[in-house]
C-alpha positions as CSV (number, residue, x, y, z in Angstrom):
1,X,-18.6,-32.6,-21.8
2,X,-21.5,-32.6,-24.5
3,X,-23.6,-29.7,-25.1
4,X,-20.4,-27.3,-23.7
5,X,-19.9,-24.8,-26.2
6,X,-17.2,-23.0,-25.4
7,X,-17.6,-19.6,-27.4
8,X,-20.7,-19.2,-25.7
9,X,-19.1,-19.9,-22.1
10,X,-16.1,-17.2,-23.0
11,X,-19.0,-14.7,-23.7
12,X,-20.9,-15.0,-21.1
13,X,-18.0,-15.2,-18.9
14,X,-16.6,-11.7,-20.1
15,X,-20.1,-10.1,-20.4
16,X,-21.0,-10.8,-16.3
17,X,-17.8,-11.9,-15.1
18,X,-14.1,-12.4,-15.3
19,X,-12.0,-15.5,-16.8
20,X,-9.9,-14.9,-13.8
21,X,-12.3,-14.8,-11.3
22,X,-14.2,-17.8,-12.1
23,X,-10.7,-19.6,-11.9
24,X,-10.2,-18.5,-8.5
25,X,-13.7,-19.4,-7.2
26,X,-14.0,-22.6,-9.7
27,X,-17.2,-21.6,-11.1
28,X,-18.7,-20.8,-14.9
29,X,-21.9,-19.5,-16.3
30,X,-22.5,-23.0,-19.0
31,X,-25.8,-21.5,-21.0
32,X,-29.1,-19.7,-20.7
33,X,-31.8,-22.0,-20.0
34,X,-35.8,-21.5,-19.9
35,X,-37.3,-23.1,-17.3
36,X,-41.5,-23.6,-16.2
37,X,-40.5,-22.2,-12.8
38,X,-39.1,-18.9,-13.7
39,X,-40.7,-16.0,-15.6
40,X,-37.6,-15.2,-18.8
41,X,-34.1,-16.2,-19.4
42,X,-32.0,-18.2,-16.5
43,X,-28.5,-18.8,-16.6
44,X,-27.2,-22.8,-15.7
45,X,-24.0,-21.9,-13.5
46,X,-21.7,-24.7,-12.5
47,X,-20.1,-24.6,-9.4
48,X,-17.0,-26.8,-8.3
49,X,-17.5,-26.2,-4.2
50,X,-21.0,-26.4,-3.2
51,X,-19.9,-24.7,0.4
52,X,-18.8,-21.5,-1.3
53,X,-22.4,-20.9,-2.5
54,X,-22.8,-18.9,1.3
55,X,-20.4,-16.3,-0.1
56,X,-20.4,-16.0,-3.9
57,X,-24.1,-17.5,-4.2
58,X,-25.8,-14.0,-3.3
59,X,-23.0,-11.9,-5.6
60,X,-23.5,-13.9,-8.8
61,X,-27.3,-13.9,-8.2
62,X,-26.9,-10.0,-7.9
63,X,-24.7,-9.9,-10.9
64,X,-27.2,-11.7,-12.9
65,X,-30.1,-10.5,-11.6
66,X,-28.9,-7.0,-13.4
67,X,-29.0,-8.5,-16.4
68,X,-32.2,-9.7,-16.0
69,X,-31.6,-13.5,-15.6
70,X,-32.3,-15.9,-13.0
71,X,-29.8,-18.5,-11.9
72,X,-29.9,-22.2,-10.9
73,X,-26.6,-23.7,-9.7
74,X,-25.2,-27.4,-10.2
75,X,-22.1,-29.1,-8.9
76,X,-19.5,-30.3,-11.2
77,X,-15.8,-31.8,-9.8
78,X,-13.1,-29.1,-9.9
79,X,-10.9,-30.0,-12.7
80,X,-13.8,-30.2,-15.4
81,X,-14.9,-26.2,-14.5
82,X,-10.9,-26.2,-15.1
83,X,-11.2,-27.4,-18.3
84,X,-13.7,-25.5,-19.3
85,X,-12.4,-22.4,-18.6
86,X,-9.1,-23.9,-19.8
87,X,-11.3,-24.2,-23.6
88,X,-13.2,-20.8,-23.1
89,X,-10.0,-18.9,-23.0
90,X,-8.2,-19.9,-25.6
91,X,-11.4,-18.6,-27.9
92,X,-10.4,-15.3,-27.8
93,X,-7.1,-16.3,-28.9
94,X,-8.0,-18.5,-31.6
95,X,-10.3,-16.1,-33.0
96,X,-7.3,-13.6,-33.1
97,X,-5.2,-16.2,-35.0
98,X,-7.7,-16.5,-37.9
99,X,-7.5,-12.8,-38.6
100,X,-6.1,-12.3,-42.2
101,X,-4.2,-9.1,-41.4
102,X,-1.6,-7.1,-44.3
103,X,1.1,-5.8,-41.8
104,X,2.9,-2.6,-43.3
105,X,4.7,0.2,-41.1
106,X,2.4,3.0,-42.4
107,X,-0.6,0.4,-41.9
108,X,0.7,0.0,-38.4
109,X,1.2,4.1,-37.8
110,X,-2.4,4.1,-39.3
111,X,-3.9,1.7,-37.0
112,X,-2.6,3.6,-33.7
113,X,-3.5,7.0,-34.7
114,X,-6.9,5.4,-35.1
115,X,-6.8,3.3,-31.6
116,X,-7.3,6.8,-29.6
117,X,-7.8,9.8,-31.4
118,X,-8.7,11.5,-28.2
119,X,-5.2,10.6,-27.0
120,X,-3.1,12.0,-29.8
121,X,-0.3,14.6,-29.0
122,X,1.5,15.8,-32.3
123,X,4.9,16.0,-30.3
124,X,7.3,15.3,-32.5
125,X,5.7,13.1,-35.5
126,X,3.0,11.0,-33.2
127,X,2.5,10.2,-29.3
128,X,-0.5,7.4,-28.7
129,X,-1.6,6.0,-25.4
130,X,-2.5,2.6,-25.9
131,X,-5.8,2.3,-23.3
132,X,-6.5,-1.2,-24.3
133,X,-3.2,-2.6,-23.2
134,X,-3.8,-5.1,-19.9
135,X,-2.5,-3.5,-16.9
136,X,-1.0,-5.7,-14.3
137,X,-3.9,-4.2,-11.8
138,X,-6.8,-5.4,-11.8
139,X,-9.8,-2.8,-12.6
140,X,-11.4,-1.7,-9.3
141,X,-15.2,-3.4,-8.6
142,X,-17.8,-0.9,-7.6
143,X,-18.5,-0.9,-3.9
144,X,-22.0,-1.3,-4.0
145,X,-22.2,-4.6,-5.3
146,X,-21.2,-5.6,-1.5
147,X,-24.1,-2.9,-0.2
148,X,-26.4,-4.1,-1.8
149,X,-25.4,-7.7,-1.0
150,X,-26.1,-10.1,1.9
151,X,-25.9,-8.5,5.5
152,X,-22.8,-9.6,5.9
153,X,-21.5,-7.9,2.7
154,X,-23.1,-4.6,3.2
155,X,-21.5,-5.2,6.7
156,X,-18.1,-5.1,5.4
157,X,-18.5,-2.5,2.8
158,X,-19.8,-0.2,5.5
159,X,-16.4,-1.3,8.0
160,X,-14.1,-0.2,4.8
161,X,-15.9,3.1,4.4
162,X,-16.3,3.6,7.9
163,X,-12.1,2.8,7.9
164,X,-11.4,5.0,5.3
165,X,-13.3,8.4,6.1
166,X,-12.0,8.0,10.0
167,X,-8.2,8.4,8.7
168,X,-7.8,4.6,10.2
169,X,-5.1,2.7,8.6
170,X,-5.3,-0.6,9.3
171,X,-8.4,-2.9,10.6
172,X,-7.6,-6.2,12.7
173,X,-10.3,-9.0,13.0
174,X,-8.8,-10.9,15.8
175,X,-10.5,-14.4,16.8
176,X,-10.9,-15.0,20.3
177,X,-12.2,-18.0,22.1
178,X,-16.0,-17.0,22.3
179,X,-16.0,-14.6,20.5
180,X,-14.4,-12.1,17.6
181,X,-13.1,-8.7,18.0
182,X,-12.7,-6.1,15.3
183,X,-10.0,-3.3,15.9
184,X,-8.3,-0.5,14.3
185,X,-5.5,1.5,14.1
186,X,-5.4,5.6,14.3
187,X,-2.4,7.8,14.1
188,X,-0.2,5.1,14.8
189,X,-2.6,3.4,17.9
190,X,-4.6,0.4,18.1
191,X,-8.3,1.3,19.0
192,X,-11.2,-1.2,20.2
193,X,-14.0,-0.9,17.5
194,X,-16.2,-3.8,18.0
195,X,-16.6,-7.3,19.2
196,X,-19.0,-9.8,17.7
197,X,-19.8,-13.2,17.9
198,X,-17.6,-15.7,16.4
199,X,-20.1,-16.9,13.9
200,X,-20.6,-13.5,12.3
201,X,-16.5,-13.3,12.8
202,X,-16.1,-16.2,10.8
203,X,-18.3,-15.0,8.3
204,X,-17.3,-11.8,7.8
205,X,-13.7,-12.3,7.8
206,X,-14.7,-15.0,4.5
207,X,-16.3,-12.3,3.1
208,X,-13.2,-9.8,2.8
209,X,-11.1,-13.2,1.9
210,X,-13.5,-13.3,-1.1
211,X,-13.2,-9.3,-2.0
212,X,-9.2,-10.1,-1.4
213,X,-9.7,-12.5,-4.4
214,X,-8.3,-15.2,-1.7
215,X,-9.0,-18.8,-0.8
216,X,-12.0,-18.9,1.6
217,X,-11.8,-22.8,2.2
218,X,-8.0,-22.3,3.7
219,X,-8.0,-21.9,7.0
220,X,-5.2,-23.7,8.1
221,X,-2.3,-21.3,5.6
222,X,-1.5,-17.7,5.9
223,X,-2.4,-15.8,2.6
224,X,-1.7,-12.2,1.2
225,X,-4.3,-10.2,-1.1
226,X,-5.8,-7.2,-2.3
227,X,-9.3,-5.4,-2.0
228,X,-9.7,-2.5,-4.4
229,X,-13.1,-1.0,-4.6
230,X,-14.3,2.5,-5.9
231,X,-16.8,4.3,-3.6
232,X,-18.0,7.8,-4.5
233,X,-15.7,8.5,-7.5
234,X,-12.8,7.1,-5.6
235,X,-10.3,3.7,-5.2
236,X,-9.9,2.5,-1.9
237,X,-7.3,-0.2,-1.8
238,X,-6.2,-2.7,1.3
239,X,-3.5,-4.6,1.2
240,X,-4.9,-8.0,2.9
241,X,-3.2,-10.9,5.1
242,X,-4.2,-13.9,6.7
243,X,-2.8,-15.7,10.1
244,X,-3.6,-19.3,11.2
245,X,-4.3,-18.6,15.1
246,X,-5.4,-20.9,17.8
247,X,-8.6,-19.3,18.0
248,X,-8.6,-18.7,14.0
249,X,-7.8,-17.2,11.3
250,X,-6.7,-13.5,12.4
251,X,-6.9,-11.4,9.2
252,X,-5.2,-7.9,9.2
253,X,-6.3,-5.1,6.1
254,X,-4.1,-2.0,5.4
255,X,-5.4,0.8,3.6
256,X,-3.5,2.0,1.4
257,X,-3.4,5.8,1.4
258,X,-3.2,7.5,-2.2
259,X,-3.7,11.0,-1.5
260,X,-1.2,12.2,-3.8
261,X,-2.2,15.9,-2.3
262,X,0.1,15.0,0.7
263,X,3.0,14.5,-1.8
264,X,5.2,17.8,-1.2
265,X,8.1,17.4,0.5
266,X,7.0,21.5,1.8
267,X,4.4,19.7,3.6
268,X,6.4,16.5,4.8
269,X,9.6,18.2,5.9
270,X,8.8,21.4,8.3
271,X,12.7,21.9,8.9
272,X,13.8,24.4,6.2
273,X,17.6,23.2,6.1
274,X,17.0,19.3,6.4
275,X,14.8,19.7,3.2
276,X,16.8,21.7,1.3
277,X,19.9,19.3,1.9
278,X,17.5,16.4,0.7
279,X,16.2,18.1,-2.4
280,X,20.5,18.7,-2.3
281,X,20.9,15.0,-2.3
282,X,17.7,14.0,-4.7
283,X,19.0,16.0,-7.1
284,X,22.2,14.4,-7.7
285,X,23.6,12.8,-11.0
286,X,24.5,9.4,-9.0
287,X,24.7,7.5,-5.8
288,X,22.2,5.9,-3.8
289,X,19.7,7.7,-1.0
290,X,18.5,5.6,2.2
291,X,15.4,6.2,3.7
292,X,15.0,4.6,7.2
293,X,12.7,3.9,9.8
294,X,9.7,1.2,11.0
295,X,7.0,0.2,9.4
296,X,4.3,2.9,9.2
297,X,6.4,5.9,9.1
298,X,6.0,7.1,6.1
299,X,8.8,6.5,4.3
300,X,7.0,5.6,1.1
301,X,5.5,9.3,0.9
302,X,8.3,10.7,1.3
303,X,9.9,8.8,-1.6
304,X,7.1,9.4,-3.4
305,X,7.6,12.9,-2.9
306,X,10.9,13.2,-4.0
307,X,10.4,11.5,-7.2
308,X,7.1,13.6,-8.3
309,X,9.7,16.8,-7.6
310,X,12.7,15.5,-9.6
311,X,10.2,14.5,-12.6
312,X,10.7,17.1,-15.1
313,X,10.5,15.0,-18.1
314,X,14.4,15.0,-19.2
315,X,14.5,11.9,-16.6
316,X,14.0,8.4,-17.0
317,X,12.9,7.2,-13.3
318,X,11.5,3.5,-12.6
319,X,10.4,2.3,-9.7
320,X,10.1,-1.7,-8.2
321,X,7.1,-1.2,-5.0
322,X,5.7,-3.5,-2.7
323,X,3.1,-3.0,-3.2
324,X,2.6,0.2,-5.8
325,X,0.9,2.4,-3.0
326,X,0.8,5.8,-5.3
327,X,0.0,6.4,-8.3
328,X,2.9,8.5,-9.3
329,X,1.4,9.8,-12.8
330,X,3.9,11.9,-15.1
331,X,6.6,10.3,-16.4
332,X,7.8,7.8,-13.6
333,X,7.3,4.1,-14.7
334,X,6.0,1.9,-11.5
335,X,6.4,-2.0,-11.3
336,X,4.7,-4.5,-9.0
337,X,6.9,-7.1,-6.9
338,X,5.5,-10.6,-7.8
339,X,7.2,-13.0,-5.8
340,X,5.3,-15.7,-7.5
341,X,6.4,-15.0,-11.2
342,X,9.8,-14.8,-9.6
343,X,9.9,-10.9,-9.7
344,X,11.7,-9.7,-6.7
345,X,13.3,-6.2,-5.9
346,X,16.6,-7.7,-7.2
347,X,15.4,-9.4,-10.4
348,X,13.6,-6.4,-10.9
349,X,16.5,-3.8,-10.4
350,X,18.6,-6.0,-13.1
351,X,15.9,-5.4,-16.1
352,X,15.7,-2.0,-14.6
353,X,19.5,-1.7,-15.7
354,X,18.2,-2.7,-19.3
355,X,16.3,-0.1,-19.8
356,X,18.8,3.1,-19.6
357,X,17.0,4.3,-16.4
358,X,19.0,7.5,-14.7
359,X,16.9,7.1,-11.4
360,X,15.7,4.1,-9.8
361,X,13.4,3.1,-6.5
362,X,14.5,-0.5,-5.0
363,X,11.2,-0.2,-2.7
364,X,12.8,-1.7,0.4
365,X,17.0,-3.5,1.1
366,X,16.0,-6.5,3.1
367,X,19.0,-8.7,2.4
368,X,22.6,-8.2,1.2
369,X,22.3,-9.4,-2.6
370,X,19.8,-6.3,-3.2
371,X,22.3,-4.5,-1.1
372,X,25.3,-4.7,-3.0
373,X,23.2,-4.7,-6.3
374,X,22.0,-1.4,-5.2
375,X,25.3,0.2,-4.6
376,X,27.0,-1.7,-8.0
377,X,23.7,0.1,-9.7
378,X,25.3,3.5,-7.8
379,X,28.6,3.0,-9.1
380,X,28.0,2.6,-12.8
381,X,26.2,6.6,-12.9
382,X,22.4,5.6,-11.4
383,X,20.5,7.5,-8.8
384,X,19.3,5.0,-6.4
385,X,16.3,5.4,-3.9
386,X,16.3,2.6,-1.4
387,X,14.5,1.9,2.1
388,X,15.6,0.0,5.5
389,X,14.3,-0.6,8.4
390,X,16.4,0.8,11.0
391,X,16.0,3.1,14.2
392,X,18.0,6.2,12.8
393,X,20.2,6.8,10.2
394,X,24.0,6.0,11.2
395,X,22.3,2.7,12.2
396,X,21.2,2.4,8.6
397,X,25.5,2.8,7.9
398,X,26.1,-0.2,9.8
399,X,23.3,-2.2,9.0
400,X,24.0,-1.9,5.3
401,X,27.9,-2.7,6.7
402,X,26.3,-5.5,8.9
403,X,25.0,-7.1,5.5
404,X,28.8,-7.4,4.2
405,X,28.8,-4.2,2.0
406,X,32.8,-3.4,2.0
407,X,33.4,0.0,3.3
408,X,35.0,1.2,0.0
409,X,31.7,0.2,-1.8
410,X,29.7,2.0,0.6
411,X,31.5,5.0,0.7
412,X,31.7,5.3,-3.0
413,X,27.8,5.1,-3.4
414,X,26.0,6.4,-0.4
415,X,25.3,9.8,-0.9
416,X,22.9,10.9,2.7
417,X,20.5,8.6,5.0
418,X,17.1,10.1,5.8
419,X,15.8,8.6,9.1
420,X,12.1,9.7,9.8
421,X,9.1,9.1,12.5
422,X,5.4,9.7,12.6
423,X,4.6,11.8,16.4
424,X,0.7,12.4,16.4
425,X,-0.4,15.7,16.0
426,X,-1.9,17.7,19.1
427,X,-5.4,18.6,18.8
428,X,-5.2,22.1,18.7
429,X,-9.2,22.3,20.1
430,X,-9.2,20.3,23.2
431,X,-5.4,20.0,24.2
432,X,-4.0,22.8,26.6
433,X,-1.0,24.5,27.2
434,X,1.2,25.0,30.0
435,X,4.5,25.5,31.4
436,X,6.8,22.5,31.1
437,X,8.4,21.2,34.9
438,X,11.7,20.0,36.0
439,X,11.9,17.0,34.7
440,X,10.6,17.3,31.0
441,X,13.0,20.3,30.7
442,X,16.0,18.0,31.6
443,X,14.0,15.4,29.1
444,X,14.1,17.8,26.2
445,X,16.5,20.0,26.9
446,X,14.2,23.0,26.3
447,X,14.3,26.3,29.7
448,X,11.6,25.3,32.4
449,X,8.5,27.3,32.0
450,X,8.8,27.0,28.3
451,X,5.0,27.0,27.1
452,X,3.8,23.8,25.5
453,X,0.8,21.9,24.4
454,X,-0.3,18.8,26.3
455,X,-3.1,16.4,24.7
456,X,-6.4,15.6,27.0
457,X,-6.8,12.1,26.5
458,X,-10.2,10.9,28.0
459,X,-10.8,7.1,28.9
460,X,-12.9,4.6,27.1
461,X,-15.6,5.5,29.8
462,X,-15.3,9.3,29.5
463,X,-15.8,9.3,25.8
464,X,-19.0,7.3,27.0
465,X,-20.1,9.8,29.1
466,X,-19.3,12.6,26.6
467,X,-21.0,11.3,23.8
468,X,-24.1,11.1,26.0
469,X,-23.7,14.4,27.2
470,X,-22.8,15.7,23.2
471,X,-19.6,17.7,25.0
472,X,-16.8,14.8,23.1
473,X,-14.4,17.3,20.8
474,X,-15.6,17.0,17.6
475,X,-12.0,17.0,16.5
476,X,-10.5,14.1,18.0
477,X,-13.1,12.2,19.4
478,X,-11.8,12.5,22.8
479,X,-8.2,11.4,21.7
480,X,-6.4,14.2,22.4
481,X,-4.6,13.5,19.2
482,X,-5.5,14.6,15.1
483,X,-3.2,13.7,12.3
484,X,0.5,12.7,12.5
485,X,3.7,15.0,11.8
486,X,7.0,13.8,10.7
487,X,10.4,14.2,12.5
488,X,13.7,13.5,10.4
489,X,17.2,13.2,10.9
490,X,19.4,13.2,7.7
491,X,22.9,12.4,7.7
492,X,25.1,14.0,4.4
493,X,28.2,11.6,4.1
494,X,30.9,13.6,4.0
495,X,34.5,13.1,4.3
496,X,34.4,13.0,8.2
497,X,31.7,10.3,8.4
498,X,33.7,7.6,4.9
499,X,36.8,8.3,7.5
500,X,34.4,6.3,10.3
501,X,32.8,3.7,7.7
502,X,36.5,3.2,6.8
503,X,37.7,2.7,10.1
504,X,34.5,0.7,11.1
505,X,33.5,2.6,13.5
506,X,30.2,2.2,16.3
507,X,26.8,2.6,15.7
508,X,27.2,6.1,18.1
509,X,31.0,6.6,16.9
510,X,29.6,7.2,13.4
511,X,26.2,9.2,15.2
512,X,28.3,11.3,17.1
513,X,31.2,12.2,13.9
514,X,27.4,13.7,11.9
515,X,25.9,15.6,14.8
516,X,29.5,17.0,15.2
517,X,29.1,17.9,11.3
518,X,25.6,19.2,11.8
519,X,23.0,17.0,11.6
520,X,19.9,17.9,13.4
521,X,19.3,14.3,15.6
522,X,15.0,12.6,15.4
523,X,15.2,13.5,19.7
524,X,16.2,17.4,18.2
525,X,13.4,17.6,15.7
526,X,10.8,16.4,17.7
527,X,11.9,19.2,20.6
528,X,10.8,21.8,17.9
529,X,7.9,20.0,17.1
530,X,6.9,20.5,20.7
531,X,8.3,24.3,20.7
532,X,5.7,25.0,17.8
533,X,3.1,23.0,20.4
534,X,2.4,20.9,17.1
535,X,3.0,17.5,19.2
536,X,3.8,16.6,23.0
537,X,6.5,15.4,25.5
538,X,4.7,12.1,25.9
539,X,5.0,11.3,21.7
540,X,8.4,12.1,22.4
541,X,8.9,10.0,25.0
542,X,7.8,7.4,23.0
543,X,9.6,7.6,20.0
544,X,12.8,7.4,21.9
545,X,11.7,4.6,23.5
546,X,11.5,3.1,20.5
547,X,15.1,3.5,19.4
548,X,16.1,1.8,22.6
């Protein structure tokens, strides 16, 4: 490797790129060059893959181009772009060692108060923010480095902004034999967007695989990543999968919602008494809290939520997410699962117990060591915040019983179980109201004739025809349906309901013991929602089908 100089390489490297994304992409700026055939300076980038050049070729050129270089690219083997980037980061740490530095405690003090002046706060003697510590997150890249890209990046940048702004929360690109398809979910419900053919499928679905800072020549292995932009003065962040199919690779992108305006539990919860039980419960010294329900209803806000409210600074609350979806600010301390540095929800909760937390968030109980780690944290004077997946809350009791948690465990830590759903939300412009019949009143339970809303859904071809026509509700788009609302059912344990966990009681033994104690059942609260016309019979319908 003559002629490498590898303080020049680091330099370049952290002037137009990253150290870690040249890793993943094996490539690495090597020198500025002059050359006959281009007018000023041109960089000599070495590239390990010459294939990836269709994806990454245009975005360092762009990069570059910025700066006002040129670019020619040549093909080295793998492991020597390794090694070179192996050399060029340990530059910056060798020229940290050679530092002659006196070390005192007021030389220390000295140094921080200098680090951020802007960020002093004379609290008690000195408070700094240290804004050059590393954060696990990586920065967000600017959005219009993709639109102003190839087609097929501007392509994609325009699909995530198109997500984003329609309230969509996932986006499928499903391969199908001749062709690919690109769908997306709304208020809970898969919606056709577009199909294409399979060569712009391919190449498009490479192109998020390279923003998700994934593996573009695997095809044949599922793989998890991230896109993070910022658009407009904002982040947008998808949480990215891919699927091996027989077609290929399907790849599925979550967005990530981090309105933190929608954190309120006055918002979430429209029941007076079921949230002033739960701020009851979230305000408790001890014990652990379950939050149940499927994936996708919203049982990360409503954590998030509760912890914003119970912040008031004389707390010390950590949290263990997968991923982190909100930015929680104040004083709560949030913590990335990493299951490949080994740090799971359980390994995590154990340094938690290190740290002299008084609240904690175990972001989801999927198997019976974080279980009964959980409720051990309970017993020694922690408040514990935990999720499951279960269809209502005594099924969350005998799940967590189902995992082997003895009864006396579980009735000396579990303090309530919140069990919640998403119904969409009416649209109060196109929908229309009228009496409910026979059969929907034996359904809810609520008198015939009782006035209620009902959504007009219009078919693929009617919202066709009323596009054309420019008579589509600008509301919904012809859906009948805007927005989601929340239904809960929380379950206090009290001394009627240990009794059943005790006795090991059924699923319905222990359901029937709360709603003869009080509790408000999801079937109940989504009968108001419909009194208050804010959803339908059919939503209704269908979340109880869902239990089933």
């Amino acid at each position: 490797m003559s002629g490498i100089n590898a303080s020049e390489i680091r330099e370049l490297i952290d002037k137009h790129f990253s150290l870690q994304w040249c890793r993943e992409n094996i490539v690495t700026p090597l020198r500025i060059i002059n050359t006959r055939d281009t007018d000023g300076e041109c960089m000599l980038v070495a590239i390990g893959n010459y294939s990836f050049l269709g994806t990454i070729g245009d975005f360092i050129k762009f990069r570059l181009a910025n700066a006002g270089l040129t670019c020619q690219f040549i093909e080295k083997p793998p492991e020597e772009i390794q090694r070179i980037l192996d050399d060029a980061s340990n530059q910056r740490l060798m020229a940290e060692s050679n530092r002659d530095v006196t070390i005192s405690d007021e030389s220390i003090l000295d140094a921080l108060k200098d680090a951020d002046e802007s960020g002093y706060v004379d609290e008690y003697e000195f408070d700094f923010d240290d804004n050059d510590e590393e954060l696990i997150e990586d920065n967000a890249t600017d959005l219009s480095i993709e639109l102003e890209g190839t087609k097929i990046q501007e392509a994609a940048a325009k699909l995530l902004i198109q997500a984003a702004r329609s309230g969509a929360s996932d986006i499928h690109l499903e391969p199908r034999k001749d062709d690919y398809k690109i769908r997306v979910r709304r208020d809970g419900v898969m919606q056709n967007y577009v199909t294409m053919p399979r060569s712009a499928g391919i190449k498009i679905t490479a192109c998020f695989k390279n923003m998700a800072s994934m593996d573009i020549a695997e095809r044949r292995e599922g793989q998890d990543g991230k896109i993070r932009r910022l658009f407009e003065g904002n982040t947008m962040e998808f949480r990215c999968a891919t699927a091996p199919g027989k077609y290929g690779e399907m790849m599925v992108m979550r967005l990530l919602n981090s309105d933190t305006n929608m954190l309120d539990l006055d918002i979430l919860i429209s029941n007076d008494n079921i949230r002033q039980d739960f701020r009851d419960l979230i305000h408790l010294a001890n014990g652990i809290i379950v939050l149940s329900g499927p994936t996708g209803s919203g049982k990360s806000t409503t954590l998030a939520s509760a912890l914003r409210e119970i912040d008031s600074g004389e707390l010390k609350i950590v949290t263990a997410e997968d991923p982190i979806e909100y930015d929680l600010g104040g004083n709560i301390q949030q913590f990335p699962v990493i299951r490949a540095k080994g740090q799971t929800f359980t390994k995590l909760l154990r340094i938690f117990l290190r740290q002299d937390p008084d609240v904690v968030l175990i972001g989801e109980t999927r198997d019976p060591v974080t279980a009964e780690a959980s409720m051990d944290a309970a017993e020694t004077g922690h408040l514990i915040f935990t999720t499951l997946h279960a269809n209502s809350a005594a099924r969350s009791v005998s799940r967590l019983m189902d995992m082997g948690i003895p009864s006396y465990k579980l009735n000396g830590s579990l303090r309530g179980v919140l069990a919640q759903r998403l119904l969409r939300r009416v649209c109060p412009e196109c929908s229309i109201e009228r009496s409910i019949n026979e059969a929907e009143s034996y359904f809810t339970g609520l008198p015939p004739g009782t006035p209620v809303r009902f959504a007009s859904v219009l078919s693929a071809e009617e919202r066709q025809q009323g596009k054309k026509e420019g008579t589509l509700c600008a509301n919904c788009g012809g859906s009948g349906y805007k927005g989601r609302v929340g239904a809960y059912e929380l379950m206090t344990i009290n001394s009627s309901i240990r009794e059943s966990i005790k006795k090991n009681k059924t699923t319905l033994e222990i359901e029937q013991e709360a709603v003869n104690s009080g509790m408000l059942t999801l079937k109940r609260y989504g009968v108001e929602l419909i009194r208050q016309k804010l959803t339908t019979t059919s939503e209704l319908q269908k979340m109880c089908n869902s239990e089933n």
